[in-house]
C-alpha positions as CSV (number, residue, x, y, z in Angstrom):
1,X,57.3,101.6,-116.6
2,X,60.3,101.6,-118.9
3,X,63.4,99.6,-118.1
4,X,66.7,99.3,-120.2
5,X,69.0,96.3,-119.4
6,X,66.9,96.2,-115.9
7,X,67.6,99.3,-115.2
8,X,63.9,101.4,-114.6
9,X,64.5,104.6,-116.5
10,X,63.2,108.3,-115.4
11,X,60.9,109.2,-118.2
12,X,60.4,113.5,-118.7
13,X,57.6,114.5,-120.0
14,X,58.7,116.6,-123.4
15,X,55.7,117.5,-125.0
16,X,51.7,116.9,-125.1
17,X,48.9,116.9,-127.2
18,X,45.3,116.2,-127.6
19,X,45.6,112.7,-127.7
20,X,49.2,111.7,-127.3
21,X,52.1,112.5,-124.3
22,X,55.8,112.8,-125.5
23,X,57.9,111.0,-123.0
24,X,61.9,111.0,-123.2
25,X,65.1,109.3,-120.7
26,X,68.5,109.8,-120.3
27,X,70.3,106.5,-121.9
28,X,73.8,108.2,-122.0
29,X,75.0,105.8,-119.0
30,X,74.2,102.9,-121.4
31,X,75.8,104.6,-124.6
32,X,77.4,101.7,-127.1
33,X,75.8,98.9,-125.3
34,X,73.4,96.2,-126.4
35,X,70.6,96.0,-123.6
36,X,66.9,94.9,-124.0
37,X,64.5,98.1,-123.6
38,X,61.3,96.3,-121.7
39,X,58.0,98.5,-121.4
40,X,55.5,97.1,-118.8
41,X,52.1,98.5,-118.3
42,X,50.9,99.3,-114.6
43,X,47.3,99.7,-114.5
44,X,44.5,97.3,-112.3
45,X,42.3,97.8,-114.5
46,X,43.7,98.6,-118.3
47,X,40.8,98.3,-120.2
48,X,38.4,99.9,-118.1
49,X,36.0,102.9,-120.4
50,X,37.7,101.7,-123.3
51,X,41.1,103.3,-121.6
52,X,44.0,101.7,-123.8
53,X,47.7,102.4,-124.0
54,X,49.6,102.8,-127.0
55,X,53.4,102.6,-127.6
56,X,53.4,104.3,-130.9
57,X,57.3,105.1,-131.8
58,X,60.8,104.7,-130.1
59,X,63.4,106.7,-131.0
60,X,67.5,107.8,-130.0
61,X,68.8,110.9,-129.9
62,X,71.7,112.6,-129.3
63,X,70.2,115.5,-128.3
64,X,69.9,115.9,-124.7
65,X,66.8,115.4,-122.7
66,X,65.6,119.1,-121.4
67,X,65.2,119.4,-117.0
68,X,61.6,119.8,-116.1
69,X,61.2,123.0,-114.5
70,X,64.6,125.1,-115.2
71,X,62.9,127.9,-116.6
72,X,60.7,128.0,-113.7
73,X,63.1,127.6,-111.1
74,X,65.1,130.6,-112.8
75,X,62.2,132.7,-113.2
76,X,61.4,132.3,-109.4
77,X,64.8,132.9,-108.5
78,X,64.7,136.2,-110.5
79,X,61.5,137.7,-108.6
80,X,62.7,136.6,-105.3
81,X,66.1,138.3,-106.1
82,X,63.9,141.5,-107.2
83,X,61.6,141.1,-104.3
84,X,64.6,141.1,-102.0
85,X,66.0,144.3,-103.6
86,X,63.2,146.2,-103.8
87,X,62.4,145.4,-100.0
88,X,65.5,146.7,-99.2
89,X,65.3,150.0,-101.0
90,X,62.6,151.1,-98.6
């Protein structure tokens, strides 16, 4: 759980790899404020199999954060579109 001035923040997944997961937030609401960023760790049992978390960089951007699933949504909404014409032709 990440939280920013107290505030729980949606994390997006942007990117994963073998061994890491790329998670980014929307902090434009808090732009050119001072707020303490808190990370807290929600797991019963952390340190089970030799399971650990690691918080390995932070970093701000400008750029924004991409919406999970636009591309799919948009590609759906294409073949339903074409699955609507095409039933209609016959």
């Amino acid at each position: 759980m990440v939280t920013l001035g107290g505030q729980q923040l949606s994390l997006t997944v942007l990117g994963s790899g073998a061994n890491y997961t790329l998670y980014g937030a929307d902090i434009q609401a808090m732009a050119g404020q001072t707020a303490e960023l808190d990370f807290t760790l929600l797991a019963q049992n952390p340190h089970v199999d030799n399971n650990y978390a690691f918080l390995d960089s932070i970093q701000f951007s400008n750029q924004p954060v991409p919406e999970p699933g636009v591309v799919g949504l948009w590609a759906l909404g294409a073949v339903l579109f074409g699955w609507r014409v095409v039933r209609r032709r016959r």
